[in-house]
Residue frames as qw, qx, qy, qz and C-alpha x, y, z in Angstrom:
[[0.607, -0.590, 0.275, -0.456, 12.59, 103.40, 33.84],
 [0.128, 0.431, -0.892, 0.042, 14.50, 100.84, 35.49],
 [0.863, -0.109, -0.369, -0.326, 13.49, 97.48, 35.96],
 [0.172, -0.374, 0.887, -0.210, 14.22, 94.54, 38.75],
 [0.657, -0.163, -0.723, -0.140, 13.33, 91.01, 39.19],
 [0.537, -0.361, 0.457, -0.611, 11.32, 90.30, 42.73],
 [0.567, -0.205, -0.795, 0.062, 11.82, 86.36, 44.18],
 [0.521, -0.450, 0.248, -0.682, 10.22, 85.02, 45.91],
 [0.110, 0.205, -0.921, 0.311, 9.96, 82.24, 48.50],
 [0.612, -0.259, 0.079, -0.743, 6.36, 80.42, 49.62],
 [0.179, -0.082, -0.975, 0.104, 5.68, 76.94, 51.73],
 [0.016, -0.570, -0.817, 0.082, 2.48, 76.19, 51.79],
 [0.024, 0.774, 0.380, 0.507, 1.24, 79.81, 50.17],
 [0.400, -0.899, -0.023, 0.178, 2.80, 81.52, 52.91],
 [0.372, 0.829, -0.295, 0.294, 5.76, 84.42, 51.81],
 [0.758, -0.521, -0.114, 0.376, 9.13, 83.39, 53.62],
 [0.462, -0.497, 0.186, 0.710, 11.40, 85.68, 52.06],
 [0.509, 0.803, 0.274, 0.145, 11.39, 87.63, 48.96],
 [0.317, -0.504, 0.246, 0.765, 15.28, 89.77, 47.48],
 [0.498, 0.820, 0.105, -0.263, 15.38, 91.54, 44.47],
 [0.670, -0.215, 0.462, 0.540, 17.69, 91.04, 41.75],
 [0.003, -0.346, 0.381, 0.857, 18.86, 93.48, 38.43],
 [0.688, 0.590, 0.250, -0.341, 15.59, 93.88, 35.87],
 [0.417, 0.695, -0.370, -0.454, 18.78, 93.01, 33.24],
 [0.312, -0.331, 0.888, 0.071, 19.23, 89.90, 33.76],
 [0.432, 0.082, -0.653, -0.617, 17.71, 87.85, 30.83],
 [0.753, -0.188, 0.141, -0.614, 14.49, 85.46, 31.46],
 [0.751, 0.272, -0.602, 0.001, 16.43, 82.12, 30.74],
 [0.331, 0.206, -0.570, 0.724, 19.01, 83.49, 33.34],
 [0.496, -0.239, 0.408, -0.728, 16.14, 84.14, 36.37],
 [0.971, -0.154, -0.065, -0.169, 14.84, 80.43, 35.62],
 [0.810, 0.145, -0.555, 0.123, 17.84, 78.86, 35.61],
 [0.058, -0.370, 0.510, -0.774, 17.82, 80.52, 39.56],
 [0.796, -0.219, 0.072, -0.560, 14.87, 79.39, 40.36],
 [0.889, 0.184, -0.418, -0.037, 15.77, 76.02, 39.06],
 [0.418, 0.169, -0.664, 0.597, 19.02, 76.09, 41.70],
 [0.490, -0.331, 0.014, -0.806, 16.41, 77.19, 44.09],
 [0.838, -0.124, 0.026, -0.531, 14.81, 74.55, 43.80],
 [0.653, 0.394, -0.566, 0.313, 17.47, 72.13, 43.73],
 [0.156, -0.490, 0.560, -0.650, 18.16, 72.94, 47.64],
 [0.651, -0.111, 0.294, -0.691, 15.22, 70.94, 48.43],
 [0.916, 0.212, -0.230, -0.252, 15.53, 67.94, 46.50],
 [0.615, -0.529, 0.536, 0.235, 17.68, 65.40, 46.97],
 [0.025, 0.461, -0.721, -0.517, 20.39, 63.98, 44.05],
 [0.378, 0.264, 0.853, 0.245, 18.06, 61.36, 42.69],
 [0.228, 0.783, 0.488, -0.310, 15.40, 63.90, 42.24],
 [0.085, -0.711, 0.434, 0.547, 18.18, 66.26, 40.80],
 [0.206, -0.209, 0.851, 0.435, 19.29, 63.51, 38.16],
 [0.347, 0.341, 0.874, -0.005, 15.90, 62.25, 37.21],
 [0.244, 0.852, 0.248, -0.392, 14.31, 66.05, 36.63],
 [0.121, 0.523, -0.565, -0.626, 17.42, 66.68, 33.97],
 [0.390, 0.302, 0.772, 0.401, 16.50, 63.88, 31.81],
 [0.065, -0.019, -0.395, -0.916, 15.66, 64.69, 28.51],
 [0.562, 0.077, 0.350, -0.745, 11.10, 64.33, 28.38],
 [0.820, 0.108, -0.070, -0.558, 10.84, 61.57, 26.95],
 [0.345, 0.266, -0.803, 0.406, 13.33, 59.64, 28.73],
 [0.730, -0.316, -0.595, -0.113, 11.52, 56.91, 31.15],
 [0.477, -0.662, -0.396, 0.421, 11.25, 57.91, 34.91],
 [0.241, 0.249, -0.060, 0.936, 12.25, 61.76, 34.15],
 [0.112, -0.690, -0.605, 0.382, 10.42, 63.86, 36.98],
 [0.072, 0.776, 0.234, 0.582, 9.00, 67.51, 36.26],
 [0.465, -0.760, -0.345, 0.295, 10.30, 69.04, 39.30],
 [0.152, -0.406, 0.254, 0.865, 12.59, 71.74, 37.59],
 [0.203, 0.296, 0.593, 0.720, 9.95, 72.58, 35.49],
 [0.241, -0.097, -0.043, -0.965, 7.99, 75.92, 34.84],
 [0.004, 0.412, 0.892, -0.188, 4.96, 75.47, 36.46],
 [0.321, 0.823, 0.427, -0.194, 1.88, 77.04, 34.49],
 [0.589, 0.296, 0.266, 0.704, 2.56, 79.53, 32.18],
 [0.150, -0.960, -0.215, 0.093, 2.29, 83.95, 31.98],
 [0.245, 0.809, -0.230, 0.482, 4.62, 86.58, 33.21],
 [0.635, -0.646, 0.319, -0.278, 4.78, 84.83, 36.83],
 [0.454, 0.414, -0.757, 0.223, 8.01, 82.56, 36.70],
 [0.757, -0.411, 0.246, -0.445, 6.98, 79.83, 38.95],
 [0.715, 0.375, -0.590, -0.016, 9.10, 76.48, 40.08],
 [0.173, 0.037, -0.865, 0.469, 9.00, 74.10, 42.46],
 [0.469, -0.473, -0.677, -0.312, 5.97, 72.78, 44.52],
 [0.542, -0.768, -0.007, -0.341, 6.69, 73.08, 48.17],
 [0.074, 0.702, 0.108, -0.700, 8.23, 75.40, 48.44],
 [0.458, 0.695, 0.497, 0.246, 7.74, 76.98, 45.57],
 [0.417, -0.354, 0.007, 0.837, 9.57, 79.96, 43.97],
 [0.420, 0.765, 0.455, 0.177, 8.30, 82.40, 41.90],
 [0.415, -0.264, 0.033, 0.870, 9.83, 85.89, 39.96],
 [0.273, 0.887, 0.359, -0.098, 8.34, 88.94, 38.48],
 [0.377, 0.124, 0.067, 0.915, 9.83, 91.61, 36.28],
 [0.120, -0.857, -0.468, 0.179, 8.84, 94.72, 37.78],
 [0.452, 0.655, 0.048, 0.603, 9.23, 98.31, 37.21],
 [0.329, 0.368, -0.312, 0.812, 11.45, 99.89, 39.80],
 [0.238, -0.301, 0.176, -0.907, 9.28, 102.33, 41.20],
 [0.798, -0.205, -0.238, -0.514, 6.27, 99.95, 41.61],
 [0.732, -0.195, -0.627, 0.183, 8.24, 98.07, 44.42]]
């Protein structure tokens, strides 16, 4: 059965938008979407500071995976989040 990936968009826990993308794309490849996602929102310090490596002084955590599961979650607010679903079940 085929599979897709369902983003999503939420400010403040409220859904603004949600598209669907191929279930073949690999889980690395859907974060590193999110991650540009989230990127929109930040500005270039924020950008620069979140690549550092983690244990590089002043690196923020804002392109990181927030919690952990099957829910692909990143960013705060907004906040993005994917699922791998099966076809039919959307």
């Amino acid at each position: 059965m085929a599979t897709k990936w369902i983003i999503r968009k939420y400010e403040s826990n409220v859904l603004k938008w949600e598209k669907i993308l191929p279930g073949t794309m690999s889980n690395k490849r859907v974060e590193t979407v999110l991650q540009r996602l989230v990127c929109q929102n930040l500005s270039t310090d924020e950008i620069l500071s979140s690549s550092l490596n983690v244990e590089t002084p002043g690196r923020t955590s804002h392109l990181d995976r927030v919690g952990s599961g099957t829910l692909f979650i990143y960013g705060h607010n907004p906040y993005y989040t994917a699922e791998h679903r099966h076809a039919a079940s959307i």
